[in-house]
N, C-alpha and C positions, 0 to 999 in steps of 0.2 A: 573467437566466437564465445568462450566463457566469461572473458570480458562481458562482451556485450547481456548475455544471458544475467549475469548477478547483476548487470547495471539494472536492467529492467524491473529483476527482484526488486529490488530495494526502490526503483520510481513509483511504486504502489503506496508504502501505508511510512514513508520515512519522512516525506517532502513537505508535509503542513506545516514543520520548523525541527530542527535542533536545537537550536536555542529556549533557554526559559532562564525566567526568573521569578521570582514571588509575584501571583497577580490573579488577576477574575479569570483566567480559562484554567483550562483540566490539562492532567499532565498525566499521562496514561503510561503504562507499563505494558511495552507493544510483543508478545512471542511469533515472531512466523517461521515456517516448517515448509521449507521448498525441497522439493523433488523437482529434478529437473532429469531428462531419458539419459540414462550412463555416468550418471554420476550419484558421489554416496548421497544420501539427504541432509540437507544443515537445517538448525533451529538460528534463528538468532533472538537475544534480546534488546531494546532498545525503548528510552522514553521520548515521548516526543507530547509535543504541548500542542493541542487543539482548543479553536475557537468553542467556550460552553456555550452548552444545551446540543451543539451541531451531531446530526448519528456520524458522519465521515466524507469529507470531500476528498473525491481524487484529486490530486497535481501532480504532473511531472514536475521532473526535478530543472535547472537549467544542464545541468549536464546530456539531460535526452532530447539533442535538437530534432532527431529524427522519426520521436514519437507522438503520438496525438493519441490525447485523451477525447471521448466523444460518447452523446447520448447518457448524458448522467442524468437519469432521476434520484430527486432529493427527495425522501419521504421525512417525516419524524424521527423515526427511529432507522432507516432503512436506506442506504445508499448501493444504485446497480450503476456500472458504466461500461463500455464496451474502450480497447484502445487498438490501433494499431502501429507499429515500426518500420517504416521501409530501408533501404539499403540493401547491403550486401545479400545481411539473410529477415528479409522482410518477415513480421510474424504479426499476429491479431489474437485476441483477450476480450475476456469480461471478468467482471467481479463483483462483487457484492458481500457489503458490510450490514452487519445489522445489529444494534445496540439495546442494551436491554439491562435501565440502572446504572449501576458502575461497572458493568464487562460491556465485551464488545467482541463480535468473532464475525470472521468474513471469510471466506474462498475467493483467489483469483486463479484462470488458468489462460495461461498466452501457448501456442502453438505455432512451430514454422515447417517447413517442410522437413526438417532433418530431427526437429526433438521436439519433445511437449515442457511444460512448466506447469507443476502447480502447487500454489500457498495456499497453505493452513494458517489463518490467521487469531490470535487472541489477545484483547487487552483487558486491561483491567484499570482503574481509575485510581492512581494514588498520592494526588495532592493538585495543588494549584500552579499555577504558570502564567506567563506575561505573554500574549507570543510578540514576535520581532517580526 
């Protein structure tokens, strides 16, 4: 089940690409800050390269066949989506990013019947990217 739980973490704000190289999109400098029920909290960091001008598209990862992302509004600055996971321990979320400049900070929170999640999310904009 902790498997499945960090997988989920990380299907939120990592999946736009890992890959970059020199190029016209933004390459952000990602902190997120998961609490998840009973266990200690992690921070992690990671850069990931997003399409410029965009505030933040969800995607799952291909690793989460069992997920669906759904009901994404796109504003300018301002992305909300809701997702849910079925299986074993089926769970439902939303989240929302909102950009402002070169940062970028969001809250997602997923819930199942036996524990809660939730990310603190913050980027910051520090250089350019190709994405793949």
């Amino acid at each position: 089940m902790n498997k499945l739980i960090h997988s989920v973490a990380w299907l939120i704000f990592l999946s736009p690409t890992a890959g970059w190289a020199e190029g016209n999109d933004e390459l952000w400098e990602m902190t997120t800050t998961i609490e998840i029920t009973g266990m200690p909290e992690t921070t992690r960091i990671r850069n990931v390269c997003m399409q410029k001008g965009i505030a933040y598209k969800p995607v799952k990862s291909p690793a989460q066949k069992k997920c669906e992302i759904f009901d994404v509004e796109l504003f300018d600055d301002m992305t909300k989506w809701k997702m849910a996971c079925s299986g074993r321990n089926p769970m439902k979320g939303s989240g929302k990013m909102e950009r402002s400049g070169n940062t970028m900070k969001g809250k997602v929170e997923i819930a199942s019947e036996k524990l809660e999640m939730k990310q603190e999310i913050f980027g910051r904009l520090v250089g350019s990217c190709e994405m793949k």
